[in-house]
Every structure is written in structure tokens, then in C-alpha cells.
C-alpha positions, 0 to 999 in steps of 0.5 A: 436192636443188638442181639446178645449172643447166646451164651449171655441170653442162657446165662440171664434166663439161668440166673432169673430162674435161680433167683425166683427158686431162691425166692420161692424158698424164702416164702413161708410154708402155708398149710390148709387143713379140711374143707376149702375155706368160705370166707377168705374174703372177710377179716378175721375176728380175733379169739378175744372178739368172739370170747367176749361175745358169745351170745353173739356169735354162739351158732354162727360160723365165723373166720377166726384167728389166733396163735396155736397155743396147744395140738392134741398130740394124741387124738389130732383132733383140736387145738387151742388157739389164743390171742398175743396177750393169751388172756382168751383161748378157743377149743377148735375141734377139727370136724374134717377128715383128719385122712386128708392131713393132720396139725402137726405139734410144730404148729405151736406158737404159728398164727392160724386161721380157723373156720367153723360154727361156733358153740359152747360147752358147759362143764358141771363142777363133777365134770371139772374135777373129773378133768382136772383129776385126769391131769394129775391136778392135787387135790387142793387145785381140785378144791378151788374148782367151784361150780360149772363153767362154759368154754367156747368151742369151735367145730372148725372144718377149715384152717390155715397156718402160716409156717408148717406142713401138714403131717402125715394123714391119719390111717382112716382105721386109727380112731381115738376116744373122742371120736367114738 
């Protein structure tokens, strides 16, 4: 077998190496947030599956996935997730150490993947007009809000979004309303 000289043998290694780090650059950015998930393994239902089907998958933990619709900004503590046609949406409220990392608002439009124990959340019509008031709704949006509704909301300790880095974690003094 014919040795190549070593300069071609450094030359090939050189450029093996610079095709992988360019190829490792390529690969979308994939963020986990909270705990380690337990059901990596299962397929995830899609937010219109669980939905649809509340009675049975209320207070069942369930692997659920769905485009980021909205990031709580301001708390960092949710975000609404929905399926391509955006007809269902699902609260995700994060119940893990939100120190360890936050969801960033450029996570907006990124397909995520959420683990948690599903439940729901029932609104009076007081409360709903109270919300609607808080973002500025007119008085005539307020008149068309008519008896209590019920949302379902995911307690999510782990999710996983393609194409984003986690943003800075939250100082452990920093807390926000919700969270009192």
C-alpha cells in the first residue's frame, strides 16, 4: 500500500475537519428548557388531538407539539403553542426553574415540543371581561364576552424548540405577579 507524503495526509485531515465544523454549522439550533424529558421515545400528539379531547387527557401528562404562537415577554413564564392551521391553541405555563433558562421571544413561529400534566381552567364571565379590559378591549368587544369558558392549560417542565438558544437565565430575586 502506497503511503501518501505528509503534507496530503495533513492537507486531507484539514479538510475533512473543516467540512464537518461547516457542517455542524448548518444544524439547526436545538434548545431544551426544564427537566429532562420522560417521553422522548412517544410521538407527540398535536395541540388540536389533546384540544379536542380534554376529557381524555385532562390530568394526564402528555408530549405535545406545536408551533410558538406567543412568549410571555415579560414574566417568561408561558407561551401559547398551536397547530399550522392556528384553529386550537395551548397555554404552556412553565413550572421549571426559569434560572436554568428562558424561552426567548425569537422562538415565535418555531416548532416546539412540550411535556407536562395537562389541565384546565375555567374563566367566569367577570373574569373574562376583567382580562379583556386589561388589554385594552372596547367596551363593545367586552359586550360580546358571554358566559365562563375553559382553556386548556399545560403545567409544562420540559420543552424542546428547533432553531433557538436559550436566553439568558432569570435572576432567582426577579419574581413576577404570576408567580406570587
Amino acid at each position: 500500500m502506497e503511503e501518501l507524503p505528509m503534507s496530503r495526509s495533513l492537507s486531507l485531515v484539514c479538510l475533512v475537519s473543516i467540512g464537518l465544523i461547516a457542517l455542524a454549522g448548518c444544524a439547526p439550533q436545538h434548545a431544551h428548557f426544564g427537566t429532562p424529558m420522560k417521553h422522548e421515545a412517544e410521538k407527540p400528539l398535536t395541540v388540536t388531538e389533546v384540544v379536542t379531547n380534554l376529557d381524555k387527557y385532562d390530568g394526564q401528562y402528555v408530549r405535545i407539539t406545536g408551533e410558538v404562537l406567543a412568549v410571555g415577554e415579560g414574566s417568561d413564564c408561558w407561551m401559547h403553542i398551536v397547530d399550522e392551521d392556528e384553529s386550537k391553541m395551548l397555554r404552556c405555563e412553565f413550572t421549571y426553574d426559569l434560572e436554568t433558562g428562558r424561552v426567548p421571544p425569537e422562538a415565535k413561529g418555531k416548532t416546539a415540543i412540550v411535556e407536562g400534566k395537562l389541565t384546565t381552567q375555567t374563566f367566569t364571565e367577570e373574569q373574562r371581561r376583567a382580562m379583556g379590559r386589561a388589554k385594552g378591549q372596547s367596551e363593545g368587544e367586552l359586550a360580546k364576552v358571554v358566559g365562563p369558558i375553559t382553556w386548556p392549560r399545560l403545567d409544562c417542565c420540559s420543552a424542546s424548540i428547533k432553531g433557538v438558544k436559550p436566553a439568558q437565565p432569570r435572576p432567582r430575586e426577579y419574581e413576577h405577579a404570576e408567580h406570587k
